[in-house]
C-alpha positions in Angstrom: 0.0 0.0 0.0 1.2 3.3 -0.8 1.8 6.1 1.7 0.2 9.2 0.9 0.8 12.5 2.7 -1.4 15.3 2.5 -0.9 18.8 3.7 -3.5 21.0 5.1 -2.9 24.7 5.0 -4.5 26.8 8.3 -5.0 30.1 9.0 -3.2 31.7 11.5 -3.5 35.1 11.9 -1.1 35.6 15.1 1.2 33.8 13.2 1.5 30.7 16.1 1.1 27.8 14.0 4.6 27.1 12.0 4.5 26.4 8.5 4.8 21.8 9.2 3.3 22.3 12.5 2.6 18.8 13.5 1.8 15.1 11.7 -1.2 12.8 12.2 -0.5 9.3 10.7 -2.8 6.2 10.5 -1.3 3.0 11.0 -4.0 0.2 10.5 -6.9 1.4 12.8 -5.0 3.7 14.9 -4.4 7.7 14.9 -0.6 8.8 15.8 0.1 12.4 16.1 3.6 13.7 16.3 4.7 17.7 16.8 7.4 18.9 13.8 9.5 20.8 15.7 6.8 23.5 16.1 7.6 26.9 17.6 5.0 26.8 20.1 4.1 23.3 20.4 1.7 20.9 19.8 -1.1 19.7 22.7 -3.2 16.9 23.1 -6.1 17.7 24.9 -8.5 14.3 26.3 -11.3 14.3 28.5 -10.3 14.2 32.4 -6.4 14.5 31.8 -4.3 17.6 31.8 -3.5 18.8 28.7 -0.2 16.8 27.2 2.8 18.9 25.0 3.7 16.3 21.5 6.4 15.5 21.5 8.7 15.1 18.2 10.6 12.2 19.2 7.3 10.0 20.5 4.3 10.0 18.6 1.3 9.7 21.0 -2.2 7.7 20.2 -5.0 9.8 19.0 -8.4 8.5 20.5 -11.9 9.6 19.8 -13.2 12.6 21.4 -9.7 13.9 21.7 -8.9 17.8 20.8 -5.3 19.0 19.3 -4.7 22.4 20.1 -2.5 23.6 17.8 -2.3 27.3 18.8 -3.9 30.8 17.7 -7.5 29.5 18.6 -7.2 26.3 16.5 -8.3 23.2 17.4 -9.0 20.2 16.0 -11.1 16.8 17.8 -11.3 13.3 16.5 -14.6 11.9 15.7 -16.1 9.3 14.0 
């Protein structure tokens, strides 16, 4: 199977989400997100839990219901 990327362009009108901000990648069933060296970071944002900085180095598992925050009043959640 071939491995397609995709790049979604954001608006960002403070100018807080970098250019390659962060990554989502499905593997099988499952959701991975990983930051790209960001300048203000990534966050992972789930239900009951403090909110969790992406890291580059250790993709984390994207469940459903979960919110990315990826800065300048953008976020993102994972539904179905």
């Amino acid at each position: 199977m071939m491995d397609k990327q995709r790049s979604l362009a954001v608006p960002s009108p403070k100018k807080e989400i970098s250019r390659n901000h962060c990554e989502f990648r499905v593997t099988g069933w499952d959701v991975y997100l990983r930051d790209l060296g960001s300048n203000n970071g990534t966050f992972l944002i789930r239900p009951g839990q403090p909110p969790l900085r992406v890291s580059e180095t250790s993709p984390v598992s994207v469940q459903m219901g979960d919110i990315v925050d990826l800065g300048d009043g953008l976020t993102m959640r994972l539904e179905k």
